[in-house]
C-alpha positions as CSV (number, residue, x, y, z in Angstrom):
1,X,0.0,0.0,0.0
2,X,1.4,3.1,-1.0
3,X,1.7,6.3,2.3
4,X,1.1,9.7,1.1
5,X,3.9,11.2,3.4
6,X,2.0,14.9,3.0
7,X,-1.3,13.3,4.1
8,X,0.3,11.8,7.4
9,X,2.3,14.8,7.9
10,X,-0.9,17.1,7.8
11,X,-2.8,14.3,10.7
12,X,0.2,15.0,12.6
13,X,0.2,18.6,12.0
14,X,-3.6,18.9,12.7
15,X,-3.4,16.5,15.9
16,X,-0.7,19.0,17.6
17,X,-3.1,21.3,17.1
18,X,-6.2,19.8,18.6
19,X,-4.3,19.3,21.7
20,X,-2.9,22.6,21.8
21,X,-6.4,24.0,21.4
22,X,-7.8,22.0,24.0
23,X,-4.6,23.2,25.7
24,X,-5.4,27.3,25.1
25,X,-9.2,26.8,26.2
26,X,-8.2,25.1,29.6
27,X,-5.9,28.3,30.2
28,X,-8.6,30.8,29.1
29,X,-7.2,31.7,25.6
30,X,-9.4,32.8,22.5
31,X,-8.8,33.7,19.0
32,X,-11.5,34.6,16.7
33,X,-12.4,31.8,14.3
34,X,-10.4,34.2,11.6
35,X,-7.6,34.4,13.3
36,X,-7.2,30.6,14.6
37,X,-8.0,29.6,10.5
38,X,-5.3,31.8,9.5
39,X,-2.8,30.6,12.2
40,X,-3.5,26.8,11.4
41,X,-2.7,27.7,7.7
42,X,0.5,29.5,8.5
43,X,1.4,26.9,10.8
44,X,0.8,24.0,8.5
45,X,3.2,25.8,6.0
46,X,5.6,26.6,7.9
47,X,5.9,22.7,8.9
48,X,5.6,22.0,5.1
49,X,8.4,23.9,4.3
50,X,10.0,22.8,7.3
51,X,10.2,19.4,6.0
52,X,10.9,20.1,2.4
53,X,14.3,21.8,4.0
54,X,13.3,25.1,3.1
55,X,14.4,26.3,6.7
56,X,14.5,29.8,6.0
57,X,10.8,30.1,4.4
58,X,9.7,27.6,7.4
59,X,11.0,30.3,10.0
60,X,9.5,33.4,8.3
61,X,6.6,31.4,8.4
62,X,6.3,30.6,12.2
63,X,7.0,34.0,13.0
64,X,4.6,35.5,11.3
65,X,2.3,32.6,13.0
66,X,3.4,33.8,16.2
67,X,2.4,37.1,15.9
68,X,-1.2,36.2,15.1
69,X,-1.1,33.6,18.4
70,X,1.7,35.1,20.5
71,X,0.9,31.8,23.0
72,X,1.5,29.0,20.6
73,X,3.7,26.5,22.4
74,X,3.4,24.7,18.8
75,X,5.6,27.6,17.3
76,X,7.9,27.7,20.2
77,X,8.5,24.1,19.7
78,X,8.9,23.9,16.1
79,X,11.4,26.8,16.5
80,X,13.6,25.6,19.1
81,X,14.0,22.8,16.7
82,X,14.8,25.1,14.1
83,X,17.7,26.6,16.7
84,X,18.8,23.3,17.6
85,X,19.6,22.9,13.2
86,X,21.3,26.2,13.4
87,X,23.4,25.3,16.5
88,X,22.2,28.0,19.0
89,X,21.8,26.5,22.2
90,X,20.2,29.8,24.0
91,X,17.4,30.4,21.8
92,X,16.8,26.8,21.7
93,X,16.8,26.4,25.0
94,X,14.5,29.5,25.8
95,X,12.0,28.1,23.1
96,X,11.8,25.0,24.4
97,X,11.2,26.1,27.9
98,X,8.8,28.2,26.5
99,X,6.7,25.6,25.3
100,X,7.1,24.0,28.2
101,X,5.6,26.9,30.5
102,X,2.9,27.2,27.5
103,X,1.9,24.0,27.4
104,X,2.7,21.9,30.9
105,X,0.9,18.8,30.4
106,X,2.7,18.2,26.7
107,X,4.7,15.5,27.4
108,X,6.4,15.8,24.5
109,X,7.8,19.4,25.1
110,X,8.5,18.3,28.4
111,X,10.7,15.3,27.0
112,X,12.2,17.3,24.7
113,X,13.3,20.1,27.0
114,X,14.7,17.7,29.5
115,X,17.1,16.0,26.7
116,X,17.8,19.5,25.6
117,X,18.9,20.3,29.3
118,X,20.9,16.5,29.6
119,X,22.8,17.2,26.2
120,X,23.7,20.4,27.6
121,X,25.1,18.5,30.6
122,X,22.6,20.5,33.0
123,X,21.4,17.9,35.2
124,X,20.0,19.7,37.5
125,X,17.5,20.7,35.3
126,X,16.9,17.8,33.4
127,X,16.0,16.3,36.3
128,X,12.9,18.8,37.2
129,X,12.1,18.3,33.5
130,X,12.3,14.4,34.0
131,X,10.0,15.2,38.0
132,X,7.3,16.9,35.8
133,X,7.3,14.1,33.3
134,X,7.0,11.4,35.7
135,X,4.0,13.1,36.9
136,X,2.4,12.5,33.8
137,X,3.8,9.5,33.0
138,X,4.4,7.4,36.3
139,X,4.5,3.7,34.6
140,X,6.8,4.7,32.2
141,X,10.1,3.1,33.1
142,X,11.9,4.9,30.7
143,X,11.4,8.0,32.2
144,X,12.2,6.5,35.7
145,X,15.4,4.9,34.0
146,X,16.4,8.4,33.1
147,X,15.6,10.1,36.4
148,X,17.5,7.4,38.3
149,X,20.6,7.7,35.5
150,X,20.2,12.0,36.2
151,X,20.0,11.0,39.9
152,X,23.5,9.0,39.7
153,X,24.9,12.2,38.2
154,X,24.8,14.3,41.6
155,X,25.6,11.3,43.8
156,X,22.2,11.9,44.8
157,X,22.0,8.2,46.3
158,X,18.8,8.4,48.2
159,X,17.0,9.4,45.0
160,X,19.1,6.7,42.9
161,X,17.2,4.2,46.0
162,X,13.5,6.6,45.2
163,X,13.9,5.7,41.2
164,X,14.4,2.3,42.3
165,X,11.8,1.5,44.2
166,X,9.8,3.6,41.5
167,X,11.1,1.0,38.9
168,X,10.1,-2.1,41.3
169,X,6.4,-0.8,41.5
170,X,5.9,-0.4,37.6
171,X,8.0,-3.1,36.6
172,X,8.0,-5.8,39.4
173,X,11.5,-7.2,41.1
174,X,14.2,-8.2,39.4
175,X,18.2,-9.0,39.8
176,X,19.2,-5.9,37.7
177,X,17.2,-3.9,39.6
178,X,18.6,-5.9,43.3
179,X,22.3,-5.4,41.7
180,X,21.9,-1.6,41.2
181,X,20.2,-1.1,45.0
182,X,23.3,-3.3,45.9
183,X,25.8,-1.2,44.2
184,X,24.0,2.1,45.7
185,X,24.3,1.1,49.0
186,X,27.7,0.3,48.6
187,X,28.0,4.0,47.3
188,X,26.1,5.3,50.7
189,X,28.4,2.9,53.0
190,X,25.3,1.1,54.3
191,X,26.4,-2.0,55.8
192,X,22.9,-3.4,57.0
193,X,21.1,-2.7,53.8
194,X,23.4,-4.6,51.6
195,X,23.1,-7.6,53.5
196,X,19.7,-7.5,54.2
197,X,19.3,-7.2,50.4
198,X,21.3,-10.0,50.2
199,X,19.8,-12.4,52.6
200,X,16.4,-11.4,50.9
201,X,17.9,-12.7,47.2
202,X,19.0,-16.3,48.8
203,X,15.7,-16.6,50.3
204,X,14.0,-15.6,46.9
205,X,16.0,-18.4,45.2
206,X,16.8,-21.1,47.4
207,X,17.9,-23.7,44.7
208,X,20.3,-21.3,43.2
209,X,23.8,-21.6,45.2
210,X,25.2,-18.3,42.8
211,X,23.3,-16.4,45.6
212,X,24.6,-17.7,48.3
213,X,27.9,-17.8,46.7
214,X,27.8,-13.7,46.4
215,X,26.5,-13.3,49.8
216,X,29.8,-14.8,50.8
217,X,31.8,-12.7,49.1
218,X,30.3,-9.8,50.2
219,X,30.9,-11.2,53.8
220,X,34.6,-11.9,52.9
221,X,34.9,-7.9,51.6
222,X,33.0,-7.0,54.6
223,X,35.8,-8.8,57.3
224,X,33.4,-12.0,58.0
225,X,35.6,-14.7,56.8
226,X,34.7,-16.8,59.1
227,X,30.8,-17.0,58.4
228,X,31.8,-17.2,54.8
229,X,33.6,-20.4,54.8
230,X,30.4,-22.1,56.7
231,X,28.3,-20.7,54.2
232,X,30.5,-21.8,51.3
233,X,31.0,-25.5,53.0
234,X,27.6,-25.8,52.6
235,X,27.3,-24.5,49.5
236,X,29.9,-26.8,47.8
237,X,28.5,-29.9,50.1
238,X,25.1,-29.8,47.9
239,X,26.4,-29.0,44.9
240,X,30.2,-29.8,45.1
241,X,30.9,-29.3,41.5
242,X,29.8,-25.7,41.9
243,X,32.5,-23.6,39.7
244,X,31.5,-19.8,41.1
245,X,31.6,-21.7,44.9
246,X,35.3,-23.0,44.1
247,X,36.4,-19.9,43.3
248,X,35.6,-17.9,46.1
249,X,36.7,-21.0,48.0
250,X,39.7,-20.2,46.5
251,X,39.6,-16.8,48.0
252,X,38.6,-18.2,51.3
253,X,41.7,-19.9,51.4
254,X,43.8,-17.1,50.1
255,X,42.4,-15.1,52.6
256,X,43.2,-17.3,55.8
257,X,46.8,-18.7,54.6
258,X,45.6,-21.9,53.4
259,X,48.1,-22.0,50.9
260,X,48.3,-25.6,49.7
261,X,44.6,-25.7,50.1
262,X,44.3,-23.3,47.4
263,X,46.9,-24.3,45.1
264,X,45.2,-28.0,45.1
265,X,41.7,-26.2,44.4
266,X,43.3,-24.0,41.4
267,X,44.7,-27.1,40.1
268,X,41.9,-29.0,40.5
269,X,40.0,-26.3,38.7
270,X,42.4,-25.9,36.2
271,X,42.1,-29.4,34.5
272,X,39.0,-30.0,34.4
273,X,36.9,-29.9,31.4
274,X,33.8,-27.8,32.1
275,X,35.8,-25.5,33.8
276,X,35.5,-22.6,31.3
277,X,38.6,-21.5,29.4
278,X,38.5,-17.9,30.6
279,X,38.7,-19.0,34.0
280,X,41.2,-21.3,33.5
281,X,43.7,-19.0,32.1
282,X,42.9,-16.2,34.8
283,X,44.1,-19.0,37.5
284,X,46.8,-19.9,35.6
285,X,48.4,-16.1,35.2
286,X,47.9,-16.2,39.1
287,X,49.5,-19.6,39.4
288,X,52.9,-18.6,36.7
289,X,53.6,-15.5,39.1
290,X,53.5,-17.3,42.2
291,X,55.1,-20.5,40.8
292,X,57.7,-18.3,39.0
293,X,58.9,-16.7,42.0
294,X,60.3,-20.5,43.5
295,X,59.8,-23.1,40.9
296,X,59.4,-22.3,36.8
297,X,60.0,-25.9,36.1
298,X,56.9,-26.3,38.2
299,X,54.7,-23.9,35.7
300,X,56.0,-26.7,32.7
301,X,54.4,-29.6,34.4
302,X,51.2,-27.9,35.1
303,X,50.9,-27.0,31.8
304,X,51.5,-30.4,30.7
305,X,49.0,-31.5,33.8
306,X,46.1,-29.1,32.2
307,X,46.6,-30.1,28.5
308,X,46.1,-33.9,29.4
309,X,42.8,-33.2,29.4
310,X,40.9,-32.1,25.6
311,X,41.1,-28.5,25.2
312,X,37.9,-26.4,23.8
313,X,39.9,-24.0,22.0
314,X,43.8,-23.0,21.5
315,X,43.9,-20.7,24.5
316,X,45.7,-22.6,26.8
317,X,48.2,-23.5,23.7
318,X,48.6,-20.1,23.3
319,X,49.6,-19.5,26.4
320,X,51.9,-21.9,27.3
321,X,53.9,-21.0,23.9
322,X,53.9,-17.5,24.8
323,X,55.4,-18.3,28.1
324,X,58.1,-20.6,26.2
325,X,59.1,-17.8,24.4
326,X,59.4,-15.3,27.7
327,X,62.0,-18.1,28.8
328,X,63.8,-18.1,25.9
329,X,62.9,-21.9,24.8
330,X,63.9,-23.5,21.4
331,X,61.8,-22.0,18.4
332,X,61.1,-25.9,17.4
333,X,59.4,-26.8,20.7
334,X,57.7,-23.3,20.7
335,X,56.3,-24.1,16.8
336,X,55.3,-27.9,18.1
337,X,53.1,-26.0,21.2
338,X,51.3,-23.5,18.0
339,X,50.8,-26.7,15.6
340,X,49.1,-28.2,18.9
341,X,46.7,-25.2,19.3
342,X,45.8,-25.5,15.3
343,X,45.1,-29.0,15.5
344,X,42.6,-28.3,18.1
345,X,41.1,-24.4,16.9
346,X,42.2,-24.4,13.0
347,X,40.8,-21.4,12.6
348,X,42.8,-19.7,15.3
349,X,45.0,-16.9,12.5
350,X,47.1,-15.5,15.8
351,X,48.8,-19.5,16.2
352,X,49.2,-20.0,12.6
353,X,50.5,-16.5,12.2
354,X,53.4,-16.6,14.6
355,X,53.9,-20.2,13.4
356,X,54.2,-18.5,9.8
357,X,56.6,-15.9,11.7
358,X,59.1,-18.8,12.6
359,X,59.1,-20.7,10.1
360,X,59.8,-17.9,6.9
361,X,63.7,-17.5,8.5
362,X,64.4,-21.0,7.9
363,X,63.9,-20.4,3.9
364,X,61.4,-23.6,4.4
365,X,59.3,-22.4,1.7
366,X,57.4,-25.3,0.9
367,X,56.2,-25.4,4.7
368,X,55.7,-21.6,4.9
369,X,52.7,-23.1,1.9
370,X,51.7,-25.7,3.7
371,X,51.2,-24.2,6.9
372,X,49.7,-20.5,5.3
373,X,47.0,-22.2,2.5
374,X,44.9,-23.7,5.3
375,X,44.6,-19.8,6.6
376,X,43.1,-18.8,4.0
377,X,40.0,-21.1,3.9
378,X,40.1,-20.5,7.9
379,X,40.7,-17.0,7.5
380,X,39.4,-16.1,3.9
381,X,39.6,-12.0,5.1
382,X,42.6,-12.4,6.4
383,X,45.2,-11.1,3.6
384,X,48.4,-12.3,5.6
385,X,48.2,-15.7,5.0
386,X,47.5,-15.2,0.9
387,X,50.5,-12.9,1.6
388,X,52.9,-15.4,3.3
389,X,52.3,-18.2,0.6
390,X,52.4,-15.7,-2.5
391,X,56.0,-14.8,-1.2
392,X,56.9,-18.3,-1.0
393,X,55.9,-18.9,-4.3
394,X,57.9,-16.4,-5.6
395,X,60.8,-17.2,-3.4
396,X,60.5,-20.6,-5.6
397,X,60.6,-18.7,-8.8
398,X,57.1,-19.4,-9.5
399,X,55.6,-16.2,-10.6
400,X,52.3,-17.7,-11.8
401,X,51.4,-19.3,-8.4
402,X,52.6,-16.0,-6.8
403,X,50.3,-14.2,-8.8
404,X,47.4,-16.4,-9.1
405,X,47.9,-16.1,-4.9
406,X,48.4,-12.3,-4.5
407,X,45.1,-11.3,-7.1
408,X,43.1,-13.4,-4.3
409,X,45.1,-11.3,-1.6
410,X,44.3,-8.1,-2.9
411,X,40.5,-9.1,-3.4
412,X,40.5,-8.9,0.4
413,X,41.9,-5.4,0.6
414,X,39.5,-2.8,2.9
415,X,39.9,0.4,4.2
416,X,40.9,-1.7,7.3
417,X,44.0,-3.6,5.7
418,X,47.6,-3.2,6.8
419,X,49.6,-0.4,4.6
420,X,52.8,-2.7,4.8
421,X,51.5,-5.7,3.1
422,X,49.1,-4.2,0.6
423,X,52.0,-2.1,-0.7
424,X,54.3,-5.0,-0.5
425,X,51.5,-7.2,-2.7
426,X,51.3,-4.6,-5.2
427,X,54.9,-4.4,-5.6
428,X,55.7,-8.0,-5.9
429,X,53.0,-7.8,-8.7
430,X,54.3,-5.0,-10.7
431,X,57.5,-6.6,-10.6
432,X,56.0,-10.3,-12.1
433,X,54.0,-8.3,-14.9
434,X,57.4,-6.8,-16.0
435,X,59.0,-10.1,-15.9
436,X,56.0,-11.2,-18.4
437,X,56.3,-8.4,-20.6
438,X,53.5,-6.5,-19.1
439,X,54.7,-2.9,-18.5
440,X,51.3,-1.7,-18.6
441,X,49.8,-3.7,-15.6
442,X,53.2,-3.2,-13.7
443,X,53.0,0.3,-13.7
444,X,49.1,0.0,-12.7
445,X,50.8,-2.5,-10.1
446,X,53.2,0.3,-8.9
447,X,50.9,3.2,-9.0
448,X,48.6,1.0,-6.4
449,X,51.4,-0.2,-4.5
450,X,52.2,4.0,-3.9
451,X,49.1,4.6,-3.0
452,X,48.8,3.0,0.2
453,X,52.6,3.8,1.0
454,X,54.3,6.6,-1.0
455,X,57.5,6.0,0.0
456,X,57.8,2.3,-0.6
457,X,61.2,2.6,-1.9
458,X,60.7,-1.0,-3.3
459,X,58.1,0.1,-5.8
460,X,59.7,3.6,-5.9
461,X,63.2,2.2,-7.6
462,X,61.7,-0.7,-9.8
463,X,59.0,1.6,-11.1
464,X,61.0,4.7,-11.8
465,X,64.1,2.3,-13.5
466,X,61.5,0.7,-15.7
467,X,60.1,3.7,-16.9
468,X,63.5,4.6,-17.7
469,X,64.5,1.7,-19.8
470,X,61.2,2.2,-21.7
471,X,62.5,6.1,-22.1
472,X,59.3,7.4,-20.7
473,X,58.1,9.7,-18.1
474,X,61.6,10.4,-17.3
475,X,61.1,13.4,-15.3
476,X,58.5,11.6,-13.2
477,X,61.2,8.9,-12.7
478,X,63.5,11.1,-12.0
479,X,61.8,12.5,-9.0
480,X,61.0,8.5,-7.9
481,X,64.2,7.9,-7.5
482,X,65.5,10.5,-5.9
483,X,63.4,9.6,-2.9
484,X,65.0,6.1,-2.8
485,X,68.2,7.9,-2.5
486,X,67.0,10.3,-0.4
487,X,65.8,7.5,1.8
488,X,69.1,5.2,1.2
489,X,71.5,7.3,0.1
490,X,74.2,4.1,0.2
491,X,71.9,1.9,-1.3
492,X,74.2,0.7,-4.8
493,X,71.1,-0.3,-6.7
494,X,69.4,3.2,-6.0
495,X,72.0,5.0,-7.0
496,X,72.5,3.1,-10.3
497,X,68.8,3.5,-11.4
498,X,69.0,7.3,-10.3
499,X,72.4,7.2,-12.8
500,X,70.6,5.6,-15.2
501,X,67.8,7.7,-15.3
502,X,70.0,10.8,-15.8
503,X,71.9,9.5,-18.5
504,X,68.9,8.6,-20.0
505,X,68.2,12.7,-20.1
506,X,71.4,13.4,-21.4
507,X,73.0,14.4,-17.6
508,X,76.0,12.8,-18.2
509,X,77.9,14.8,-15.7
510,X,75.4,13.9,-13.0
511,X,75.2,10.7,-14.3
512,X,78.7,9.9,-13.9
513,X,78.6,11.3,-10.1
514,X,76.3,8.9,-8.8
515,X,77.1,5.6,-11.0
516,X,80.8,6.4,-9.2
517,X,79.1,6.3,-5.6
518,X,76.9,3.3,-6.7
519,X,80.0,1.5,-7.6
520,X,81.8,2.7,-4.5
521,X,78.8,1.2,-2.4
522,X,78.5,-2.1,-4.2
523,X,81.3,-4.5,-3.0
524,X,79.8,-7.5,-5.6
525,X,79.3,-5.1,-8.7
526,X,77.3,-6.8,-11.4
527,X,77.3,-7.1,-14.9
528,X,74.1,-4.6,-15.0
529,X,76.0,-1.7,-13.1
530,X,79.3,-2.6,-14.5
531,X,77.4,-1.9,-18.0
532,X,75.7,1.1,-17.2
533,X,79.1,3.0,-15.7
534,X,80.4,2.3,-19.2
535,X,77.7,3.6,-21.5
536,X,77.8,6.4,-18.9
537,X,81.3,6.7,-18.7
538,X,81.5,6.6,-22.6
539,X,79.0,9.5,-23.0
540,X,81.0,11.7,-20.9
541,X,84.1,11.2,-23.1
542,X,86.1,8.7,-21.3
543,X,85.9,5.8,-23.6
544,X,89.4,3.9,-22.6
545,X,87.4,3.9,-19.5
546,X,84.0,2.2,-20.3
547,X,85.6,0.2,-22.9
548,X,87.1,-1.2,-19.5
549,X,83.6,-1.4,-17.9
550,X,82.1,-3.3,-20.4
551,X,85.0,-5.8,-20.6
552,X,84.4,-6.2,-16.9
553,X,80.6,-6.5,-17.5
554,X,81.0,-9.0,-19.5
555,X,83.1,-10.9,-17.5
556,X,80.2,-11.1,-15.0
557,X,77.3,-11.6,-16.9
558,X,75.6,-11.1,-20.6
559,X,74.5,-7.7,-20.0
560,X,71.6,-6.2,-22.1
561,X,72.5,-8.4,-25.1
562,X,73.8,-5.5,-26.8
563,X,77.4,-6.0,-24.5
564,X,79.2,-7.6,-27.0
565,X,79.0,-5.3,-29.7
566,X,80.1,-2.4,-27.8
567,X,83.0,-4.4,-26.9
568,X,84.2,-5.4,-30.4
569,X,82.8,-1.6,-31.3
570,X,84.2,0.1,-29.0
571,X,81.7,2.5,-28.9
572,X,78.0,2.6,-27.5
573,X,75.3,0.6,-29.9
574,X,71.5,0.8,-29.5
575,X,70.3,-2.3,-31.5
């Protein structure tokens, strides 16, 4: 069924102001039948053009309403609205408390003001806003729920208890409700309420020991050990398998020097199954600093004690692994502990990561695949594991698996993803499409890899040298590789491409400046630099010279294929 919006909006319209009128004829107020036809129709525009966004109209509007009906809370309250738009908090706070005063059974100018008032962070205020509101609505738990929240803002503790009660009589008892009174009294320091409060919940639910159970820790807190122990042995005698009554058993010991009594309990706790993981590991924490302080060997055969029995998830893996590491153990016996937590939670991407992390140093690249393909059907969002195997691959020399792996890596990308390896993915590409011939998808490659880190020096070098061996965009590569240089100003392979690049533009001089530092910094000095210093070398008139560079060149490697014709030459050739 189709709404006509302007339809409902005129109900609404007219329904404000049958209760408005209702509102001026309690109070005494008349306007001529005129004048109240001509208001309704300059009211009813103004909210037209109110909603259509023309704000300016709508406000020219509702003043000229108000000066027909100077007491039409309607206006004030369309107004302050129109304030609040505009950001003036003074004129929309003395509208709204004008139609308030105008109209003080509106419980929806009432509502209004008193969120005006709690956004403005006046409390005081909100609350007699929120007083007269309940008033008119005294079942409404909201507005109690606000009142009690307003209360809490002034400390106001008695009132907090008032809104409480208030809350019981519309809504009935509850626990949140118990908790809160609990938590208030605490606030006021009132020892006799709390536990009467208390008692009164244990009564309520006799069959539920998590009662009883907070009753004695309250007593323990409170300097009543004693009576807390008797409650708790009674407790843990019906239901003796009671998690919540171990633990504060636990404290019960703690807290009267039972000390093997409560290392016994934790470790008790500890291995068993339905003891949830969560509270496991918090014992355990406890345990490793106590333990550590006169026995770390002991800490080892607790965890072995604990992972006897089947693990849930790879938490407690995780944890013994990350102590391992704090004590400096082998990286092997650390890696068996993270293959133990996959076995059991496959899915677990922090285990299989640092896994990853120890294995990639060992140059294992056929593990680093094994271990990091499983991730990603785990983990399909997860980019670093398409990222770990993609490296591998190419590692192996096996651009097409790298590839095939890093276009399903960068599939994954969001606004989310790590700079570091989305850079590093588009890199790695840019370089394979170059390999394949594909300048035109490498320099997309590049230009995507800069994007999410501009100074990538990686991308920076690669994409400005290729540029220059095509002869293009030489200026732009120019200023590419100057930041690699800028970056690593020792770096032998920047400074070669930065040569390059100038001798490309017919700088010899410069040229010949930086291939001379590149060689300087490159103890190894391949046939591709050796090659370049003599073309450069050659150009700047100094052809004994680069005749001796390409001879050297050669020596190491076949050059650009066009080596051994400058050789036999002696002179630079282009094809």
């Amino acid at each position: 069924m189709k709404i006509n919006k302007l339809y409902i909006r005129i109900l609404t319209v007219m329904t404000l102001l049958s209760a408005t009128a209702l509102e001026a004829e309690a109070d005494g107020r008349k306007l001529s039948y005129n004048d109240n036809r001509r208001f309704d129709y300059f009211f009813l525009e103004a909210v037209n053009q109110q909603a259509a966004g023309n704000m300016s109209a709508a406000f020219d509007l509702f003043t000229h309403a108000l000066e027909i009906k100077p007491d039409a809370p309607e206006v004030y309250f369309n107004l302050a609205g129109y304030y609040v738009t505009l950001r003036n908090d003074s004129l929309s706070k003395a509208n709204f408390e004008k139609a308030a005063e105008l109209a003080p059974k509106n419980t929806t100018y009432i509502e209004h003001l008193g969120q005006f008032y709690i956004n403005a962070k006046d409390y005081k205020n909100a609350i007699k806003a929120y007083e007269k509101l309940y008033v008119l609505q005294h079942d409404n738990p909201n507005v109690i729920t606000i009142l009690l929240q307003l209360y809490g803002t002034q400390n106001d503790y008695s009132r907090m208890i008032d809104m409480l009660d208030r809350l019981e009589t519309v809504q009935g008892s509850s626990d949140r409700i118990s908790m809160t009174k609990l938590q208030v009294y605490e606030q006021q320091g009132k020892k006799k309420e709390q536990e009467d409060l208390l008692k009164g919940m244990v009564a309520k639910y006799p069959n539920d020991p998590s009662y009883v159970v907070m009753f004695c820790n309250w007593l323990m807190n409170n300097g009543r050990t004693k009576e807390a122990g008797k409650r708790l042995q009674q407790v843990l005698k019906e239901n003796p398998t009671d998690v919540g009554a171990r633990l504060t058993m636990l404290d019960f010991y703690s807290a009267t020097g039972k000390k093997e009594k409560e290392k016994d309990l934790a470790e008790q706790l500890m291995t068993e199954k339905d003891v949830p993981s969560k509270t496991k590991l918090a014992l355990l924490r406890q345990t490793i600093i106590d333990y550590d302080k006169t026995d770390s060997t002991a800490v080892e055969r607790l965890f072995d004690k604990i992972l006897a029995t089947p693990q849930k998830d790879g938490d407690m893996y995780m944890m013994k692994a990350a102590y391992m590491a704090l004590h400096k153990q082998p990286t092997e016996a650390i890696d068996t502990v993270y293959q133990q937590a996959l076995k059991v939670e496959p899915d677990n991407s922090r285990a299989r990561l640092l896994l990853l992390q120890d294995i990639w140093p060992t140059k294992n690249y056929d593990r680093v695949i094994e271990v990091a393909h499983p991730g990603q059907e785990y983990n399909p969002d997860d980019m670093a594991f398409y990222y770990f195997e993609g490296l591998a691959h190419y590692m192996k020399k096996d651009n097409d698996k790298t590839l095939e792996t890093f276009k399903k890596a960068v599939e994954q990308i969001n606004k989310d993803s790590d700079p570091d390896i989305v850079t590093d993915l588009y890199s790695v590409m840019g370089d394979i499409y170059h390999a394949k011939g594909q300048d035109s998808l490498a320099f997309q490659s590049y230009e995507k890899s800069l994007q999410w880190k501009p100074d990538n020096v990686g991308a920076l070098n690669n994409y400005a040298y290729y540029l220059s061996e095509r002869n293009e965009d030489l200026e732009k590569a120019e200023q590419m590789s100057r930041k690699t240089i800028d970056a690593e100003p020792k770096n032998s392979t920047f400074l070669d491409t930065y040569a390059w690049i100038l001798f490309q533009q017919g700088k010899y001089a410069d040229a010949k400046t930086y291939i001379d530092q590149a060689i300087e910094n490159d103890s190894t000095l391949g046939d591709v630099v050796l090659e370049h210093a003599g073309d450069i070398y050659y150009m700047s008139g100094e052809k004994e010279k680069a005749l001796d560079f390409w001879t050297k060149a050669a020596e190491k490697g076949e050059g650009s294929g066009l080596l051994s014709k400058k050789i036999k030459l002696k002179r630079i050739v282009t094809k």
